[in-house]
N, C-alpha and C positions, 0 to 999 in steps of 0.2 A: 790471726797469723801466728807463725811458730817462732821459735827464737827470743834472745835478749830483747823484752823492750822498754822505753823511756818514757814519761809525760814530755809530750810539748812543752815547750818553755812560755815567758811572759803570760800579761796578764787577760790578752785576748786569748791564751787557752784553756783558761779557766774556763769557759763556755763551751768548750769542745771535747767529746767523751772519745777522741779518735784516740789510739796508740800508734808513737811511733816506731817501726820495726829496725834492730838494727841491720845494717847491709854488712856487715864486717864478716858477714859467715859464709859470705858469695867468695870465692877464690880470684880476686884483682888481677888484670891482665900483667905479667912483669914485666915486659916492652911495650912501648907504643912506637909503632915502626912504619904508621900510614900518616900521609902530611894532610889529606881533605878535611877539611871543619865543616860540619855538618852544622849551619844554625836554626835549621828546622827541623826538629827531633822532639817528638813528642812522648810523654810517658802518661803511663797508666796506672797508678796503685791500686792494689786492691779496694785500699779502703776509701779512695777516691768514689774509685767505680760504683762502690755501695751507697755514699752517699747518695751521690748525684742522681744514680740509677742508669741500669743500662738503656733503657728505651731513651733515652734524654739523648746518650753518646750514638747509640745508634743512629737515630734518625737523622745525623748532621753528615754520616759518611755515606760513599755511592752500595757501600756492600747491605746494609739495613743491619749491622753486627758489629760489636762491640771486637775489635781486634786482639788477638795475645798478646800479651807483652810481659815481660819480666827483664830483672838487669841482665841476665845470661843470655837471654838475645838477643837483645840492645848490642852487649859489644860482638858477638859474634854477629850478628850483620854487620857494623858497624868495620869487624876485621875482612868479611867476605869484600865488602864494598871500597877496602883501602882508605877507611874514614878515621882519622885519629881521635879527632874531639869530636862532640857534638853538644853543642850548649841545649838543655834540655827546655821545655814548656809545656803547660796544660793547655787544651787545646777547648776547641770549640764542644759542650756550653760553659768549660770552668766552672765556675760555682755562680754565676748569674741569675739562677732558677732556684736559689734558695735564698731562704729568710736570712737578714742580715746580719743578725747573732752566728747564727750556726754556719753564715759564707765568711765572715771574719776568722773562725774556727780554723773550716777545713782550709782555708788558704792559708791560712798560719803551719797546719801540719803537712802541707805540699808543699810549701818551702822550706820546713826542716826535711821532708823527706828527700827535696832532691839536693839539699845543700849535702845528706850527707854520701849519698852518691860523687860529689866534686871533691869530698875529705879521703873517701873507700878507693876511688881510681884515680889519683892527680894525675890529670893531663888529656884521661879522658871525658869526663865529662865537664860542662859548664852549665851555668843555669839563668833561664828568664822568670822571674816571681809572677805570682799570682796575684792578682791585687782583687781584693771586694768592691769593688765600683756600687755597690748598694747604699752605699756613703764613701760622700766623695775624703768626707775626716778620715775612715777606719782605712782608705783606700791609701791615703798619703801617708799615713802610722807603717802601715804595711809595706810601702815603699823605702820607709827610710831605714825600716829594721832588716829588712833583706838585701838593701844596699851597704848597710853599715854593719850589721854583726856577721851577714851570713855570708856576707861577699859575694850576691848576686852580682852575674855579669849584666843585666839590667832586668826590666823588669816587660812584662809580653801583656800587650791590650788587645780585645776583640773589638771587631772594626765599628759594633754598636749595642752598646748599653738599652734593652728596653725602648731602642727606638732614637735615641738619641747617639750621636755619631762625633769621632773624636772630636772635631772642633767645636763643641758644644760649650760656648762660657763657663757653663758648670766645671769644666773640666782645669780650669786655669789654675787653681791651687795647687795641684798634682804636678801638672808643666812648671810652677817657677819652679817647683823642688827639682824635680829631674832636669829642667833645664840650664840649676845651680851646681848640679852634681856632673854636666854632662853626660849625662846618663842615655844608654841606646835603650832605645822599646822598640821592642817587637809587636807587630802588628799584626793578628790571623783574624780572617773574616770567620764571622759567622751569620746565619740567618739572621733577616731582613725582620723587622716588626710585625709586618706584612707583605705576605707574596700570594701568586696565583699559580698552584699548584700546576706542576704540567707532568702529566701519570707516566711513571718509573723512572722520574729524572730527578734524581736525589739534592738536596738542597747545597750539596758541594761541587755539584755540577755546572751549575747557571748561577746561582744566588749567591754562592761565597766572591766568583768574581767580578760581579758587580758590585758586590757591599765593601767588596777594598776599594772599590773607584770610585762609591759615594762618599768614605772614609777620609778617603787621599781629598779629593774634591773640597772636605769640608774643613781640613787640616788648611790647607790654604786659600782657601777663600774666608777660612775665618780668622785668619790673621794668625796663627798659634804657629808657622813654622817662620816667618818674620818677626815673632814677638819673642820666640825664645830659640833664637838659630843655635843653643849649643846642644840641645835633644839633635842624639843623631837614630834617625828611622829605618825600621828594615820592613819591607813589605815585601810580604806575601806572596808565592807564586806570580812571580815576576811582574807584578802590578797589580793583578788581576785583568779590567782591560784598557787601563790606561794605558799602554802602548800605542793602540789603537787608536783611543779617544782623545787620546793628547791635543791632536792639531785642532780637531773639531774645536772643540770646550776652547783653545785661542782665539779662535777665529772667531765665533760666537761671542765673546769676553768683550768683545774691541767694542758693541755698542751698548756697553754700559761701565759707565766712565767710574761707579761704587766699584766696582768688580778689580775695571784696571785701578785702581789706587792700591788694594791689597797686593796685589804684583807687579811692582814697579820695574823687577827686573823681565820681567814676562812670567807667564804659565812653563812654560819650556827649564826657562832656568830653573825655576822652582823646582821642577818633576827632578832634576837632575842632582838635587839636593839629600834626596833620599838613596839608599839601600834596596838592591831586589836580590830574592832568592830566587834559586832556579827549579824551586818543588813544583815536581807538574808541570812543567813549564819549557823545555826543551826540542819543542816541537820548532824543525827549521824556522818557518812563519814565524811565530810568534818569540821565538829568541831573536830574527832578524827585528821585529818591530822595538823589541826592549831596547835593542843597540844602537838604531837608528836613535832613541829619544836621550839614553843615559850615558856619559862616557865610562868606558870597561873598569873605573876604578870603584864602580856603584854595584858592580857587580858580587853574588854571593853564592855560595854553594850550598844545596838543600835538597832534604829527600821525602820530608812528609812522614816519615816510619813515626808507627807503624800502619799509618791507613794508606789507602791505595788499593789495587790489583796486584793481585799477586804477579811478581816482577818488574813492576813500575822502580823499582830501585835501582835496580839492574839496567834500567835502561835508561833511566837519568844520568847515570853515571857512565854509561855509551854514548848518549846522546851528547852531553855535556863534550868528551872525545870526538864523537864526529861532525861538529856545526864549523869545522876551520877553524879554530882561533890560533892566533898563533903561541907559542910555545909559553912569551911570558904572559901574557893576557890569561892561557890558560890555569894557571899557577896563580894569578893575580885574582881570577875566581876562586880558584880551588880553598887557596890559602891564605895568603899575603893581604887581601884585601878584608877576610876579618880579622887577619892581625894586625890590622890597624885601627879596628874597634875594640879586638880583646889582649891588646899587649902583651898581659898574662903569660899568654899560651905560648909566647916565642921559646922559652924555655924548653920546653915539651917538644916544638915542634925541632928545635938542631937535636935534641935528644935522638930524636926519629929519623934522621936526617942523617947521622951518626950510628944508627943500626942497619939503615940501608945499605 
């Protein structure tokens, strides 16, 4: 890459031969004059991309293709779409498919790379960390350095590790921290350990929403959102299909008395505990199913960029417009209700508010 650049810092980058590039050469927007927080926004570095490889990113979107992305059309969509912030994250496979040395690395240099994207545009952007789940030690180290030096806005988990899904035991060292810190994760599916291919219907079609509902599913039935209620959660394209599922999986629950113990308040209450984004997700139906389950202050605004169909942003952000809601509810999606998970940003957003 061209430009000023830096070593990584700490001493997990000693094992990592990436360079970080600076962004200070890109021209920062001088207003930010849109109020939408975008919390599902994903980025792509170069040197991401090379680690990981493109066949790896490919094969998890519907297009079979590794997306463009660069900071200059992050916010230029991000200004077409009237989106002021957008808290960034690596997205589905992260660094899960590589060896534990060199996943400690690059997730070390993804969060200097987007922390300094949040130093380059204040107000535009925000960020979810990357964490090594290859160990659950390097995964918690990596939590607390991008919580604490980088000022991540929290940190983003894939809906399952190898097979293993958030409420796995193993995972409990990671929850007392973030659930010390009350700290928000983000949640994106990714492919299943195992699935049965169904020809030309790409793994983020069927598979990612289901693997948020066995996610969500295991989150509370394993006890991990009763055990640490101050993790606050954001899921994924509006559940994935827990909207749906919700009543089933209660009603089913009732005859087995292990099950009702972990949900004393019910199933229902519980779902209602979490955070949904509206990526992908905007279709009348299934926004009516989300609302029916969650009250409108669980609600989030989200666009997926840069995967999707081309225009799917455009029409999330219509859709979002045309499903009724009323005025504040809408504004309570748009904005308000993750400035109630990222404080931060109130700043920025009367800034904007103030150039309108």
């Amino acid at each position: 890459m061209t430009g000023p650049c830096r070593r990584v810092r700490s001493d997990v980058s000693k094992t990592c031969h990436f360079q970080l590039p600076s962004l200070s050469g890109l021209p920062p927007t001088e207003s930010m004059s849109h109020s939408r927080i975008d919390v599902h926004h994903h980025i792509l570095p170069p040197q991401y991309v090379e680690a990981v490889g493109t066949d790896a990113i490919a094969r998890q979107g519907s297009s079979g293709r590794v997306p463009q992305w660069s900071v200059d059309e992050a916010l230029s969509l991000m200004d077409r779409s009237g989106i002021g912030t957008a808290i960034t994250s690596i997205t589905a496979p992260g660094v899960s498919a590589l060896a534990e040395v060199e996943a400690g690395g690059l997730a070390r240099w993804c969060n200097e790379f987007s922390a300094n994207m949040v130093r380059d545009w204040p107000g535009r952007f925000g960020m979810f960390a990357c964490l090594p789940l290859q160990s659950i030690d390097n995964a918690l180290r990596e939590a607390v350095y991008s919580l604490e030096t980088l000022k991540a806005d929290g940190v983003c988990l894939l809906s399952n590790y190898d097979g293993r899904y958030l409420g796995d035991p193993v995972m409990r060292p990671l929850y007392e921290e973030l659930n010390r810190r009350k700290a928000v994760v983000f949640v994106h599916p990714t492919s299943p350990a195992s699935m049965v291919p169904i020809d030309q219907l790409s793994p983020s079609s069927l598979e990612f929403p289901f693997d948020t509902t066995r996610t969500v599913a295991s989150l509370i039935f394993g006890g991990i959102t009763t055990d640490y209620p101050e993790i606050r959660w954001i899921l994924s394209h509006a559940g994935g299909a827990m909207p749906y599922l919700a009543g089933r999986i209660e009603l089913l629950t009732r005859n087995n008395p292990a099950l009702r113990e972990r949900i004393p308040d019910g199933f229902r209450r519980a779902m209602a505990t979490f955070f949904f984004d509206c990526a992908l997700s905007v279709d009348p139906a299934q926004f009516a199913a989300l609302r029916e389950l969650v009250p409108d202050s669980q609600l989030l605004f989200g666009t997926d960029y840069p995967f999707g169909p081309k225009g799917q942003i455009a029409e999330t952000v219509s859709g979002v417009l045309d499903v009724g809601l009323e005025p504040g509810t809408l504004k309570a999606l748009e904005s308000d209700n993750a400035l109630s998970l990222f404080p931060r940003l109130r700043d920025f957003q009367e800034t904007a508010t103030e150039v309108d």
